[in-house]
N, C-alpha and C positions, 0 to 999 in steps of 0.2 A: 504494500500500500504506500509505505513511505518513497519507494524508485516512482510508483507514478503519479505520488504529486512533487519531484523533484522534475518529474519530465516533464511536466504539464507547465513548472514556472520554466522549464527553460525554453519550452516549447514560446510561451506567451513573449518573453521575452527577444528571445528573436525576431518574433514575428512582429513586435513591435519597432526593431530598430530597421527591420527590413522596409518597414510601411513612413518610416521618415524621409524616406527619399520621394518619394508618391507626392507628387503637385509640378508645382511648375517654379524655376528658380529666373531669376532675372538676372546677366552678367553682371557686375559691377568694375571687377577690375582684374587684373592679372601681373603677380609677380614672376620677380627672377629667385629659383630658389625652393625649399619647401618650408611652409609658411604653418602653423600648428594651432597658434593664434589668432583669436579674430578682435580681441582688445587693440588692436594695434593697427587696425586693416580699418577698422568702424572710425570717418571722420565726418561728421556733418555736413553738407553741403558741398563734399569733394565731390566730382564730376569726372568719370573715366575719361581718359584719351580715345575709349575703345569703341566701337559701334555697337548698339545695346542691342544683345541678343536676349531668346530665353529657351530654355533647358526644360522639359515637361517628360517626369516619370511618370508611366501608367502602371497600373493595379497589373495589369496582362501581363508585366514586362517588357514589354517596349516603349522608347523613349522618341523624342521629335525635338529636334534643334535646326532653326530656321528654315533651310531648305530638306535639310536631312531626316535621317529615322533610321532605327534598327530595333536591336534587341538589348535587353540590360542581364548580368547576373553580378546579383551582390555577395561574396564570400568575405564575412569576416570583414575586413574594412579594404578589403577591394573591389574596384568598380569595375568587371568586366564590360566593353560596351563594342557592339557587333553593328557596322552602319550597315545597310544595306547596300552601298555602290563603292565598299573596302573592300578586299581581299581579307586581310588581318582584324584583330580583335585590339582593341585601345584598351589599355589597361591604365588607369587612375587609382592612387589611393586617397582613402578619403580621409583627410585628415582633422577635420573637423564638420561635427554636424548638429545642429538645433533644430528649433524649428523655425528660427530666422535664416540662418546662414549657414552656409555650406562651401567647405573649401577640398578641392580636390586637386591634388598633385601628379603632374605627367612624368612618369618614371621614363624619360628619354633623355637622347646625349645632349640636351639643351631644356632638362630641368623648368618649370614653372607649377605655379601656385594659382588656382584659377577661383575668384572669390564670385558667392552667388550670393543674392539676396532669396529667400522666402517670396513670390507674388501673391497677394492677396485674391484669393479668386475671383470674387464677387467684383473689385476694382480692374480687373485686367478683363472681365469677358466683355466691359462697357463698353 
Protein backbone atom coordinates (compact mmCIF):
# COMPACT_ATOMS: atom_id res chain seq x y z
CA UNK A 1 0.00 0.00 0.00
CA UNK A 2 2.60 2.24 1.04
CA UNK A 3 4.85 1.68 -2.83
CA UNK A 4 1.47 2.88 -4.38
CA UNK A 5 0.87 5.92 -2.63
CA UNK A 6 4.65 6.69 -3.14
CA UNK A 7 3.86 6.05 -6.98
CA UNK A 8 0.92 7.99 -7.10
CA UNK A 9 2.89 11.28 -5.45
CA UNK A 10 5.58 10.79 -7.88
CA UNK A 11 3.27 9.99 -10.48
CA UNK A 12 1.36 13.41 -9.73
CA UNK A 13 4.32 15.19 -9.50
CA UNK A 14 5.76 14.72 -12.79
CA UNK A 15 2.89 15.13 -14.37
CA UNK A 16 2.76 18.37 -13.00
CA UNK A 17 6.04 19.75 -13.99
CA UNK A 18 5.43 18.15 -17.31
CA UNK A 19 2.02 20.38 -17.76
CA UNK A 20 4.21 23.77 -16.85
CA UNK A 21 5.43 23.89 -20.12
CA UNK A 22 1.77 23.77 -21.77
CA UNK A 23 0.72 27.46 -22.96
CA UNK A 24 2.30 29.72 -24.97
CA UNK A 25 5.73 31.66 -23.96
CA UNK A 26 6.54 35.13 -25.55
CA UNK A 27 10.53 35.63 -26.58
CA UNK A 28 11.91 38.37 -24.45
CA UNK A 29 15.53 38.17 -24.96
CA UNK A 30 18.41 35.86 -25.58
CA UNK A 31 21.88 35.40 -23.98
CA UNK A 32 25.50 34.40 -24.55
CA UNK A 33 26.15 31.61 -22.16
CA UNK A 34 23.84 29.55 -19.76
CA UNK A 35 21.93 31.66 -17.60
CA UNK A 36 20.19 29.77 -14.21
CA UNK A 37 18.64 32.84 -13.03
CA UNK A 38 15.92 34.97 -13.94
CA UNK A 39 16.42 37.75 -10.95
CA UNK A 40 18.98 39.10 -13.02
CA UNK A 41 17.24 38.77 -16.71
CA UNK A 42 13.80 40.50 -15.11
CA UNK A 43 14.22 44.41 -15.90
CA UNK A 44 11.31 46.64 -16.24
CA UNK A 45 10.67 48.36 -19.29
CA UNK A 46 13.85 46.69 -21.09
CA UNK A 47 12.93 46.14 -24.70
CA UNK A 48 14.78 43.07 -26.66
CA UNK A 49 16.82 43.93 -29.64
CA UNK A 50 15.12 40.66 -30.93
CA UNK A 51 11.98 40.33 -33.11
CA UNK A 52 9.11 39.03 -30.74
CA UNK A 53 8.22 35.74 -31.32
CA UNK A 54 6.03 33.16 -29.27
CA UNK A 55 6.75 29.44 -28.32
CA UNK A 56 3.10 27.48 -27.75
CA UNK A 57 3.21 23.93 -25.95
CA UNK A 58 0.28 21.69 -26.53
CA UNK A 59 -1.24 19.08 -24.16
CA UNK A 60 -0.61 16.51 -27.41
CA UNK A 61 2.95 17.24 -27.53
CA UNK A 62 3.47 19.28 -30.08
CA UNK A 63 4.66 22.67 -30.07
CA UNK A 64 4.40 25.82 -32.87
CA UNK A 65 6.91 28.67 -33.17
CA UNK A 66 6.17 31.31 -35.78
CA UNK A 67 6.39 29.60 -38.87
CA UNK A 68 7.34 26.30 -37.56
CA UNK A 69 5.91 23.10 -35.47
CA UNK A 70 6.80 19.70 -34.49
CA UNK A 71 6.86 17.52 -31.61
CA UNK A 72 8.17 18.08 -27.98
CA UNK A 73 9.50 15.34 -25.30
CA UNK A 74 10.33 16.42 -21.90
CA UNK A 75 12.88 14.12 -19.92
CA UNK A 76 14.00 15.34 -16.63
CA UNK A 77 14.93 18.81 -17.51
CA UNK A 78 15.55 18.35 -21.09
CA UNK A 79 13.75 19.77 -23.88
CA UNK A 80 13.73 17.40 -26.77
CA UNK A 81 12.00 19.29 -29.79
CA UNK A 82 11.51 17.47 -33.24
CA UNK A 83 10.53 20.41 -36.09
CA UNK A 84 8.85 19.11 -38.65
CA UNK A 85 11.09 20.59 -41.82
CA UNK A 86 14.79 19.30 -39.57
CA UNK A 87 16.29 16.23 -40.15
CA UNK A 88 17.71 16.25 -36.36
CA UNK A 89 16.01 16.69 -32.90
CA UNK A 90 17.15 20.25 -30.88
CA UNK A 91 17.83 19.57 -27.65
CA UNK A 92 17.49 22.40 -24.86
CA UNK A 93 18.00 22.33 -21.32
CA UNK A 94 15.62 23.86 -19.31
CA UNK A 95 17.18 25.74 -16.94
CA UNK A 96 14.75 27.56 -15.28
CA UNK A 97 10.87 27.24 -15.06
CA UNK A 98 7.78 29.05 -13.30
CA UNK A 99 4.88 29.97 -14.23
CA UNK A 100 6.02 33.38 -15.50
CA UNK A 101 9.26 32.55 -17.16
CA UNK A 102 11.05 30.03 -18.66
CA UNK A 103 14.77 29.94 -19.60
CA UNK A 104 16.10 27.37 -21.99
CA UNK A 105 19.79 26.75 -22.81
CA UNK A 106 21.14 25.44 -26.42
CA UNK A 107 23.61 22.97 -25.80
CA UNK A 108 25.71 23.81 -29.04
CA UNK A 109 29.30 25.05 -30.06
CA UNK A 110 27.81 28.69 -29.75
CA UNK A 111 26.02 28.33 -26.24
CA UNK A 112 22.90 30.60 -25.48
CA UNK A 113 20.21 31.27 -22.95
CA UNK A 114 16.95 31.85 -24.45
CA UNK A 115 14.53 33.91 -21.91
CA UNK A 116 10.48 33.58 -22.38
CA UNK A 117 7.90 35.29 -20.67
CA UNK A 118 4.47 33.29 -19.59
CA UNK A 119 1.55 34.81 -22.24
CA UNK A 120 -1.54 35.59 -20.75
CA UNK A 121 -4.03 33.60 -22.75
CA UNK A 122 -7.13 35.54 -22.42
CA UNK A 123 -4.79 38.88 -23.59
CA UNK A 124 -2.90 37.21 -26.44
CA UNK A 125 -6.18 35.55 -28.25
CA UNK A 126 -7.49 39.51 -28.51
Amino acid sequence: MTKLRLLSVFFLLFSCSSNQLIGSWQFADVYDGEKQQISTLIQKGKISQYKTAVLTFHKDRSFSSMDDSGIYQKENNILKMKYNDLKDTVQMKITYISRDYLLLFSMTKNPKTWFYKKLNTKRYKE
